[in-house]
N, C-alpha and C positions, 0 to 999 in steps of 0.2 A: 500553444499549451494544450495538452490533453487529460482527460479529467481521471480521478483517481481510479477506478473501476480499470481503463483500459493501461493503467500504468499498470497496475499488478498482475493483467493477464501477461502482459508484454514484459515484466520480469519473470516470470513462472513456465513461460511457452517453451520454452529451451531443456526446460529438466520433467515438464509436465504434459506430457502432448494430448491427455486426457482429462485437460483439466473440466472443472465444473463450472455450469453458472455464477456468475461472478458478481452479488448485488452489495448495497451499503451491506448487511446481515450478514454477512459470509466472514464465517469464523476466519484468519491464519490457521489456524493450529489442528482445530477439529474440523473442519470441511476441505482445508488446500493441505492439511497435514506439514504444514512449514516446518524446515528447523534454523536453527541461527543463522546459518550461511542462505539460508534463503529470505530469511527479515533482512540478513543486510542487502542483498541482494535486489529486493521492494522498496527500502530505506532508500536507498543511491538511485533506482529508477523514478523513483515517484519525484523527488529531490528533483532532478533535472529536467524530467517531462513538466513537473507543474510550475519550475522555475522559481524555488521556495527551499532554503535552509530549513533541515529539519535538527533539531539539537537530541540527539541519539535518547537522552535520559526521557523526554516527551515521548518520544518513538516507544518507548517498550510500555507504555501505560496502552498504547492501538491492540484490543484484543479481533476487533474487527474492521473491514474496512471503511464502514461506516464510521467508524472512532478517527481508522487514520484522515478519511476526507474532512473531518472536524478539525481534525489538528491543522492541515493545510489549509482551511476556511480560515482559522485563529492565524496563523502567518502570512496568509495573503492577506490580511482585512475582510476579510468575510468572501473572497471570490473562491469556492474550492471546487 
């Protein structure tokens, strides 16, 4: 299992090859400039790297990554 930070580099690498620092505080939208195809995109990666159902309606309340490694804390039992 790999931790949420390197999940969403490793979903973004492909279409971002410039991407930024990547910490809990790192907006989606204002700092990685995401659009839907690229949350689901995060969604499906993180899902699998951390080995954690995420229920899409939870997913879109993650304004940052921080939020999303909370959410995956809250479904794994506190391991995010």
């Amino acid at each position: 299992m790999i931790d949420v930070v390197t999940s969403v580099r490793t979903a973004l690498v492909n279409t971002r090859p410039n991407l930024p620092e990547i910490t809990n505080e790192t907006s989606f939208v204002q700092d990685l400039r995401c659009d839907a195809i690229d949350m689901v995109c995060i969604e499906l990666a993180v899902s699998d790297d951390c080995e954690v159902e995420l229920p899409s309606c939870a997913f879109e309340n993650c304004h940052t990554v921080g939020d999303l490694a909370a959410l995956v804390g809250r479904f794994k039992g506190g391991a995010a």
